[in-house]
N, C-alpha and C positions, 0 to 999 in steps of 0.2 A: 765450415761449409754450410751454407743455405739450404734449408730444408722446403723441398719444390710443394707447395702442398696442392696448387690447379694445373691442369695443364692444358693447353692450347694447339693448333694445328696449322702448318706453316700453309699459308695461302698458295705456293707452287705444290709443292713436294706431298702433302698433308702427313709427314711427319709429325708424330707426337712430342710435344716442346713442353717441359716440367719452368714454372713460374712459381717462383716466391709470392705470395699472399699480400698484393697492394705495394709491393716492391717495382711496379717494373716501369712504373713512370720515367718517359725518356732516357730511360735503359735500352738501348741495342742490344741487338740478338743476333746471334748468328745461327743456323739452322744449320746440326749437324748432318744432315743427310745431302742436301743441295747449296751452302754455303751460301745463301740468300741471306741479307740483313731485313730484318724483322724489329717493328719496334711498337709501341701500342696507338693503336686510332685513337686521339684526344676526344672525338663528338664521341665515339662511342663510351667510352671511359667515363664519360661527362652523364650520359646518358643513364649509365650501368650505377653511376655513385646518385642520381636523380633516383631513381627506382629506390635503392638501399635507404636513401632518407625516406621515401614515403614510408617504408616499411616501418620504419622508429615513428612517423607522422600517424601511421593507422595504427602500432602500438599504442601510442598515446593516445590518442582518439577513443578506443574501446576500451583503453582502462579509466575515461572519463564518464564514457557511460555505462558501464557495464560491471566496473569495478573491476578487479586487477585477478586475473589466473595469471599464473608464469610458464604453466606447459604451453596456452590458446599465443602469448609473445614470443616462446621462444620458438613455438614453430615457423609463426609469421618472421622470424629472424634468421631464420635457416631458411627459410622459403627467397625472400628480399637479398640474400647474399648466395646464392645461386644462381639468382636470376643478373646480380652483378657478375658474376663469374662466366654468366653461359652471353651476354651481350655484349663485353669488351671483346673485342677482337684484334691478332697481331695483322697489323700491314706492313708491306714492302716499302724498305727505305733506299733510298740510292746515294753511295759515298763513293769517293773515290780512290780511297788510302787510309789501310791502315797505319797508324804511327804509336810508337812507344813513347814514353819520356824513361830517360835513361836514369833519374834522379831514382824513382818511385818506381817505373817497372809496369806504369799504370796506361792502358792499348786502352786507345781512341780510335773512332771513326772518322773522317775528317773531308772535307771537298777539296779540290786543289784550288781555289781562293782562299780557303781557310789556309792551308800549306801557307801559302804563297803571301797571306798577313803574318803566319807566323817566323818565316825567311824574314821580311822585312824591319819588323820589331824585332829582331836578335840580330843587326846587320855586324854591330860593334862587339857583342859579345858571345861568349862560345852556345852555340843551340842544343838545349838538353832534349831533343824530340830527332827520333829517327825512323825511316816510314820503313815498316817488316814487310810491307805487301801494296801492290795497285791492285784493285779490284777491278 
């Protein structure tokens, strides 16, 4: 089991949602309180990982001038990875079906085009994918 160590606020509901640590890249989420599909903003995420690197950029920076403290970086390290944690934000994704594959056991989200390529590619042979829910 994945150990949640930030957590984030479902944009309807503002349920408290526990996230694995740089884990959740185009991971769907389901929001146990309002059943909303939540997934991460990419500009923000992009943004959030921008900020983290200046932080290693000004680390280095001042231990070019200044010469090197390790408490003056590691706070600026903890400072740069808070501020990626407090600017990623989860948004609202819209699917249309859930589906399993029966192999693996392994639940996707899916559009009913996507269904509907998967139907056509398996026309000949047996379909390891079956939908548990329309949303």
């Amino acid at each position: 089991m994945a150990i949640k160590i930030i957590h984030d606020y479902c944009p309807t509901c503002k349920t408290k949602i526990g996230l694995r640590l740089m884990c959740v890249n185009g991971e769907i989420l389901r929001c146990p309180k309002c059943g909303v599909l939540l997934i991460d903003d990419p500009k923000r995420n992009l943004y959030g990982a921008l900020l983290f690197a200046a932080g290693f950029l000004l680390i280095e920076g001042l231990r070019h001038s200044f010469g090197s403290n390790i408490f003056r970086d590691v706070a600026i390290l903890v400072v740069s990875g808070f501020l990626y944690g407090t600017v990623r934000k989860l948004m609202i994704t819209k699917k249309d079906l859930v589906i399993r594959n029966k192999q693996t056991n392994q639940i996707s989200y899916i559009d009913q085009t996507e269904w509907s390529e998967i139907l056509e590619n398996n026309k000949d042979k047996d379909n390891t994918f079956e939908i548990i829910e329309e949303l």
